[in-house]
TORKOLVEX-293103 format. One record per residue: z, y, x of N, C-alpha, C in turn; residue number from 0. Coordinates in steps of 0.1 Angstrom, whole numbers, plus 5000, padded with zeros to 4 digits. Layout:
N
+------+------+------+------+------+------+------+------+------+------+
|  nc3 |  nc2 |  nc1 | cac3 | cac2 | cac1 |  cc3 |  cc2 |  cc1 | roke |
+------+------+------+------+------+------+------+------+------+------+
|    Z |    Y |    X |    Z |    Y |    X |    Z |    Y |    X |  NUM |
...
+------+------+------+------+------+------+------+------+------+------+
***
This chain:
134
+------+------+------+------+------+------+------+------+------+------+
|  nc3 |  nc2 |  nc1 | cac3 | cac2 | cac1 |  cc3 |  cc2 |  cc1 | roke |
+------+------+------+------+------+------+------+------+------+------+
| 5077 | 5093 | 4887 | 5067 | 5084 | 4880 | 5074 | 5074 | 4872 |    0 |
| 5071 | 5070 | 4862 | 5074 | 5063 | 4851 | 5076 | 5050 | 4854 |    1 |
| 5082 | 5039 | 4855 | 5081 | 5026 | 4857 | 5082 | 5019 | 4848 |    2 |
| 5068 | 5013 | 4842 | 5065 | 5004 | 4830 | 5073 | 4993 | 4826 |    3 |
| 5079 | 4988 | 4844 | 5082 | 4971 | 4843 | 5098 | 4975 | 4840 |    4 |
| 5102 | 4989 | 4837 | 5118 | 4987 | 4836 | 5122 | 4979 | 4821 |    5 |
| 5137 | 4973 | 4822 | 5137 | 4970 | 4811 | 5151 | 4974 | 4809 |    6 |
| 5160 | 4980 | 4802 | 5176 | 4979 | 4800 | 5187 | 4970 | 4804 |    7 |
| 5190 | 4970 | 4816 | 5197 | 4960 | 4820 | 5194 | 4952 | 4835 |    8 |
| 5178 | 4957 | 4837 | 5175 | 4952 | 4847 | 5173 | 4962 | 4857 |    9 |
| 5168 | 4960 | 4870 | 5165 | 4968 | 4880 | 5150 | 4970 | 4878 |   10 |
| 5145 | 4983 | 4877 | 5132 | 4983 | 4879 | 5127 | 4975 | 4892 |   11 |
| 5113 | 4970 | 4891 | 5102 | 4962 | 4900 | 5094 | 4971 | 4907 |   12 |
| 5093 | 4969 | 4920 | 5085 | 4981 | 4923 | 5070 | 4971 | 4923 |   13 |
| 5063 | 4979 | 4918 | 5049 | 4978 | 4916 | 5037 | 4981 | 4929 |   14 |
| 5035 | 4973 | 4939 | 5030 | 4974 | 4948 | 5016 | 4967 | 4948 |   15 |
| 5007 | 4979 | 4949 | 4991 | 4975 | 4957 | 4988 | 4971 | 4972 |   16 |
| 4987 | 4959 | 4972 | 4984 | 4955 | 4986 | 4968 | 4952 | 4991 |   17 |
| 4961 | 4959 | 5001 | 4950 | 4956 | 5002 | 4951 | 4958 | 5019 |   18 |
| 4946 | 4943 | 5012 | 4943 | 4937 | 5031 | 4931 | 4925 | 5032 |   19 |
| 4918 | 4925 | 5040 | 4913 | 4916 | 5039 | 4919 | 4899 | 5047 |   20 |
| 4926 | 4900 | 5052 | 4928 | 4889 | 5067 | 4939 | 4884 | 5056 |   21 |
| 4933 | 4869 | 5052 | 4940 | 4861 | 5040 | 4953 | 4856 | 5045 |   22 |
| 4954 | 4856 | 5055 | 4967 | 4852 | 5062 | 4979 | 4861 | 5061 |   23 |
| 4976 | 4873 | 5067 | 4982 | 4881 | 5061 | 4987 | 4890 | 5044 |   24 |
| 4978 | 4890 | 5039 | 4978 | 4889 | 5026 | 4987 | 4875 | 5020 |   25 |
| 4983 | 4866 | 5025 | 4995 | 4856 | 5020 | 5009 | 4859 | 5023 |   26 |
| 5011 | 4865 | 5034 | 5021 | 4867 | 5042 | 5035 | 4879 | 5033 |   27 |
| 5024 | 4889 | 5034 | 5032 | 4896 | 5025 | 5036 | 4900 | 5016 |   28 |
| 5023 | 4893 | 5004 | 5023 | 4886 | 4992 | 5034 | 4878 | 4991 |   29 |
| 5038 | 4868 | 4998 | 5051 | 4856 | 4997 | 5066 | 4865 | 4997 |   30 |
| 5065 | 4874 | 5008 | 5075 | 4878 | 5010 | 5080 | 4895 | 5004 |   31 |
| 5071 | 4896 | 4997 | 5073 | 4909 | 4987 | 5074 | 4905 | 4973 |   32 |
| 5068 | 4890 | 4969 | 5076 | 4886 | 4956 | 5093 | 4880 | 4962 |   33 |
| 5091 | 4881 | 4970 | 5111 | 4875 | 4970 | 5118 | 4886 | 4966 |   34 |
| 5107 | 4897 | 4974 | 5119 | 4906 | 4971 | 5116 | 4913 | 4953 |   35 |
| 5113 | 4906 | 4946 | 5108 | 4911 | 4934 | 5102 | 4917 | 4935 |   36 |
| 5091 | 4923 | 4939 | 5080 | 4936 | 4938 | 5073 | 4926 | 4930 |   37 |
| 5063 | 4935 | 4921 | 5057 | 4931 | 4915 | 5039 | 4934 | 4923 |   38 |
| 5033 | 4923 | 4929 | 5022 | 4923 | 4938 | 5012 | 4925 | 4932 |   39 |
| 4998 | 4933 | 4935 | 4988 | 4933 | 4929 | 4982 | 4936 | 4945 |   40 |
| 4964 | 4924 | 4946 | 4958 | 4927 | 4958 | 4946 | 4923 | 4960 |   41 |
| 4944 | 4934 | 4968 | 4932 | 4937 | 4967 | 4928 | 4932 | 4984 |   42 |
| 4908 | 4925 | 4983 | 4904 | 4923 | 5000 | 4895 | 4935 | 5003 |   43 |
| 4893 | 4940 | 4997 | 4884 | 4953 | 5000 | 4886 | 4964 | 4995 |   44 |
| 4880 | 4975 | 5001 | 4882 | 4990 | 4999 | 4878 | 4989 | 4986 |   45 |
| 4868 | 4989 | 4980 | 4860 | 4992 | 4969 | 4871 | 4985 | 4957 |   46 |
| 4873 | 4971 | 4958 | 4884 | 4964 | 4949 | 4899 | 4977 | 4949 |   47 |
| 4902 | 4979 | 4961 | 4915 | 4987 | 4963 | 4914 | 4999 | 4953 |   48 |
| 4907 | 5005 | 4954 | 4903 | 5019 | 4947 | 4902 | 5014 | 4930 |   49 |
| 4895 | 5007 | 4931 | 4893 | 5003 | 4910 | 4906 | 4999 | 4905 |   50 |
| 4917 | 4989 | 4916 | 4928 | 4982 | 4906 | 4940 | 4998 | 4910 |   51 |
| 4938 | 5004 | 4920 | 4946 | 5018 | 4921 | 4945 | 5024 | 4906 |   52 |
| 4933 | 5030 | 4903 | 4931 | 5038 | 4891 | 4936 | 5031 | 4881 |   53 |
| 4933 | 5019 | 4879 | 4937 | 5009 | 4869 | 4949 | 5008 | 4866 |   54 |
| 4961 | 5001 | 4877 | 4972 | 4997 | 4875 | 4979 | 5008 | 4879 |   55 |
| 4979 | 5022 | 4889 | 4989 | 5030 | 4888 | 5001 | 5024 | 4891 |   56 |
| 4999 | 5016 | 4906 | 5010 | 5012 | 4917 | 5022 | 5022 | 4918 |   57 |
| 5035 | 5018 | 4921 | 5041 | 5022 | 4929 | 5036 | 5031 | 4941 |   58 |
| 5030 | 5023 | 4948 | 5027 | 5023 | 4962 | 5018 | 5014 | 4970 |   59 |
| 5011 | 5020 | 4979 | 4998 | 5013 | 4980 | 4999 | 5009 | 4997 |   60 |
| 5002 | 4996 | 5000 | 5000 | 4994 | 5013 | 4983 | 4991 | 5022 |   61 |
| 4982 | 4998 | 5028 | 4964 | 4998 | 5029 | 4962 | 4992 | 5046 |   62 |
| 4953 | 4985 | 5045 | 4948 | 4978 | 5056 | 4937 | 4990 | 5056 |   63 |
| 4934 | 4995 | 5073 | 4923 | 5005 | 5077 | 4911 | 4999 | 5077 |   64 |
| 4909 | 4985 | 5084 | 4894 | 4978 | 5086 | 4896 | 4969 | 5077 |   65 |
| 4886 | 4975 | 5064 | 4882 | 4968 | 5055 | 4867 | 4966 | 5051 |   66 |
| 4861 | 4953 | 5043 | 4850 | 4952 | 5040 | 4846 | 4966 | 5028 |   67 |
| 4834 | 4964 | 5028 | 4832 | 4976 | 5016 | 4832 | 4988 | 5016 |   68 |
| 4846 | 4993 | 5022 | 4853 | 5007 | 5022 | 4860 | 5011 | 5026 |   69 |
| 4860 | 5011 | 5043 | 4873 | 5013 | 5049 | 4888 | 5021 | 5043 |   70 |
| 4898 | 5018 | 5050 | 4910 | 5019 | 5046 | 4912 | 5040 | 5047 |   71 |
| 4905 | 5044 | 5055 | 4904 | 5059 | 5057 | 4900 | 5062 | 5045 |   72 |
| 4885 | 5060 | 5043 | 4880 | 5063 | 5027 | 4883 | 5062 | 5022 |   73 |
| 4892 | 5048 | 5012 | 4900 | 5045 | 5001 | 4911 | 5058 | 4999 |   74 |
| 4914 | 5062 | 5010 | 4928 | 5071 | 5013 | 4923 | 5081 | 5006 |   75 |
| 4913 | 5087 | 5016 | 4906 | 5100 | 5007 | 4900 | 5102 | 4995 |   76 |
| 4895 | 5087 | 4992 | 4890 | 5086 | 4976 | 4901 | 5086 | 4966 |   77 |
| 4915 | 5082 | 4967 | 4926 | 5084 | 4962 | 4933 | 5100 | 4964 |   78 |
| 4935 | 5103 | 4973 | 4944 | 5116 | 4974 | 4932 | 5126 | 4968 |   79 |
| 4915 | 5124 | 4967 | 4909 | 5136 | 4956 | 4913 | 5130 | 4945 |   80 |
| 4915 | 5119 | 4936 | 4917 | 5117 | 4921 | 4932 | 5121 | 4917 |   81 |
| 4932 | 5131 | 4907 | 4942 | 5135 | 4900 | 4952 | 5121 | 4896 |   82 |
| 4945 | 5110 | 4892 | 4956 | 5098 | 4888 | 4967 | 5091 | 4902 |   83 |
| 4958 | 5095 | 4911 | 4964 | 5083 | 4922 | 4962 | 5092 | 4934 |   84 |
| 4965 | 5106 | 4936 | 4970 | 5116 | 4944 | 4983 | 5119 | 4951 |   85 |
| 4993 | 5108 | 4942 | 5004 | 5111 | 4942 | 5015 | 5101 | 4948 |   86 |
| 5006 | 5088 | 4943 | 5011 | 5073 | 4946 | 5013 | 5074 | 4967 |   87 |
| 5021 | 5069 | 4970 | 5025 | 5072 | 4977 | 5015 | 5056 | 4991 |   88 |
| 5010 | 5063 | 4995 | 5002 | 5053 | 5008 | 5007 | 5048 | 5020 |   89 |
| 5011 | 5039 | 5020 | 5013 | 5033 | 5037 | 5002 | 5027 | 5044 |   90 |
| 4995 | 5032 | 5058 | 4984 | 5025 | 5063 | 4992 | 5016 | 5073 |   91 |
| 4986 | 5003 | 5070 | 4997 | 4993 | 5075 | 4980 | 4988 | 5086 |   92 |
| 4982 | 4986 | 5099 | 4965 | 4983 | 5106 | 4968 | 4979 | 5118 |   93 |
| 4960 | 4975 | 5121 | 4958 | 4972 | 5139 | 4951 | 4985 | 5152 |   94 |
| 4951 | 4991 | 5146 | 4943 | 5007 | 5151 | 4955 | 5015 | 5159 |   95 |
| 4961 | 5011 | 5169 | 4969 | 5023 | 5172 | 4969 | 5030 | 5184 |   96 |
| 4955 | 5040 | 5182 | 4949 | 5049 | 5191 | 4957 | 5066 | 5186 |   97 |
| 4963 | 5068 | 5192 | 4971 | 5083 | 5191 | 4962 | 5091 | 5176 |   98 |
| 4947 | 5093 | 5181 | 4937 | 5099 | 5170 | 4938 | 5090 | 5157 |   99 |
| 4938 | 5077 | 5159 | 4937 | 5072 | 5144 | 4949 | 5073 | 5135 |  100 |
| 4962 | 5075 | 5144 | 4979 | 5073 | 5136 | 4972 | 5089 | 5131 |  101 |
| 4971 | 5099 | 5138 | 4971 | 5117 | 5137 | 4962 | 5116 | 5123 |  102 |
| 4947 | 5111 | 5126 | 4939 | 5109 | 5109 | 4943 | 5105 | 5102 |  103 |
| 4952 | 5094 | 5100 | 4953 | 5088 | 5088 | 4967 | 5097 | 5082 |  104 |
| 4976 | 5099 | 5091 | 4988 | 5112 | 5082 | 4979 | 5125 | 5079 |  105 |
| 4973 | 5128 | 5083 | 4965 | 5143 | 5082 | 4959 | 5143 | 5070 |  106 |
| 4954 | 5126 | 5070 | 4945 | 5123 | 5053 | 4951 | 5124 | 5042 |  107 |
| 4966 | 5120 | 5042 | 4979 | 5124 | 5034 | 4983 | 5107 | 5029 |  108 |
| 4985 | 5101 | 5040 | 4991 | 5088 | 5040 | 5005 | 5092 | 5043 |  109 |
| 5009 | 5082 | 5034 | 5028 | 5084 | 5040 | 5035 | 5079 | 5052 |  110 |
| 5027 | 5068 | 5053 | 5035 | 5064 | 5069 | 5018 | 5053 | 5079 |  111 |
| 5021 | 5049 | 5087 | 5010 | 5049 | 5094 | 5021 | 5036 | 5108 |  112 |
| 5017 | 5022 | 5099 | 5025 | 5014 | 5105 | 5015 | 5003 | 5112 |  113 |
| 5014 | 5002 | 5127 | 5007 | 4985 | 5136 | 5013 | 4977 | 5135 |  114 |
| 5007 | 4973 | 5123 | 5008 | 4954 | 5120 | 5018 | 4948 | 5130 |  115 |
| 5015 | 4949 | 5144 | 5019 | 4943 | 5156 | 5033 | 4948 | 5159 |  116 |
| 5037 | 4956 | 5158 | 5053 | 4964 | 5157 | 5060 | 4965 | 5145 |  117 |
| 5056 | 4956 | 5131 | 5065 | 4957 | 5121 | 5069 | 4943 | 5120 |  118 |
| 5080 | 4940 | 5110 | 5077 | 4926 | 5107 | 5081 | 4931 | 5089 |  119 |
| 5077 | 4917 | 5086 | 5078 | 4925 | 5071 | 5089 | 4927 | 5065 |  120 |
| 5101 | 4923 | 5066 | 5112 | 4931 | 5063 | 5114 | 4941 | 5070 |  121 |
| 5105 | 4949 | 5079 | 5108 | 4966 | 5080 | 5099 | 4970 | 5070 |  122 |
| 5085 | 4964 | 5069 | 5077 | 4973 | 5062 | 5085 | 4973 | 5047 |  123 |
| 5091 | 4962 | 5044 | 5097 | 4965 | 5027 | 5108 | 4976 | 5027 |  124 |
| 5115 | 4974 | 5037 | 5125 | 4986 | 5037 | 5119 | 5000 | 5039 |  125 |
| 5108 | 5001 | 5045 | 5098 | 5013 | 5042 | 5095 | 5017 | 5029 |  126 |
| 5087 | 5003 | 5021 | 5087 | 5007 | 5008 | 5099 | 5007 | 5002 |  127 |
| 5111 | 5006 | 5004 | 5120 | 5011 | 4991 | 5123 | 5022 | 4997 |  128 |
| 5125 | 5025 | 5012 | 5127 | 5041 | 5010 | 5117 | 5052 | 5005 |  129 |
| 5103 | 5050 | 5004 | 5090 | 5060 | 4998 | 5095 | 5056 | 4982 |  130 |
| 5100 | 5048 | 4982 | 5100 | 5045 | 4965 | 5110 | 5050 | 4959 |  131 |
| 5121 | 5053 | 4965 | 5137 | 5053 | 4963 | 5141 | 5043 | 4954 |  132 |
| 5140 | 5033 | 4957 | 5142 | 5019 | 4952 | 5149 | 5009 | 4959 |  133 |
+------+------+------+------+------+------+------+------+------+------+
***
């Protein structure tokens, strides 16, 4: 995939969609994914998630499962059927960690399948540069 934000000289930005409604957290990773230079774009709802996906053509899309609007399963599936954003690479980042919901949400063709409660966010970034190879 193409990266818009490269420039000659610099390191590409990785271009991350973050959708999460729980503003605390969204602050959270927002703060600490511009340190690491990503370039943030975020969304509080499924329905918001899906329109700035098609739009902006993320990097990579960190998805909260319990969202208003549109849960985080649907968003997945509404993305992996569009030819644009089939390919963008999904991490479901959630509080859900029932054996069945880690098994659905990789089956839906998410890339990794991470509880909030077991990461901190310098693992989840090191997640995104390894999906990104960045």
């Amino acid at each position: 995939m193409k990266n818009e934000n490269y420039q000659p000289g610099s390191s590409p930005k990785i271009k991350i969609l973050l959708v999460e409604d729980d503003s605390f957290l969204l602050s959270m990773y927002n703060t600490k994914f511009e340190t690491e230079n990503f370039k943030v774009i975020t969304a509080e709802d499924g329905e918001k998630g899906v329109k700035l996906a098609i739009k902006e053509l993320p990097d990579i899309i960190l998805l909260d499962v319990m969202l208003p609007r549109m849960d985080g399963f649907e968003v997945l599936k509404t993305l992996k059927a569009d030819k644009k954003t089939r390919d963008i690479p999904v991490i479901l980042l959630t509080n859900l960690s029932q054996k069945e919901r880690v098994k659905e949400g990789l089956s839906m063709g998410a890339d990794d399948y991470l509880i909030k409660a077991h990461f901190m966010p310098s693992e989840v970034v090191e997640k995104i540069k390894k999906l990104t190879n960045k």
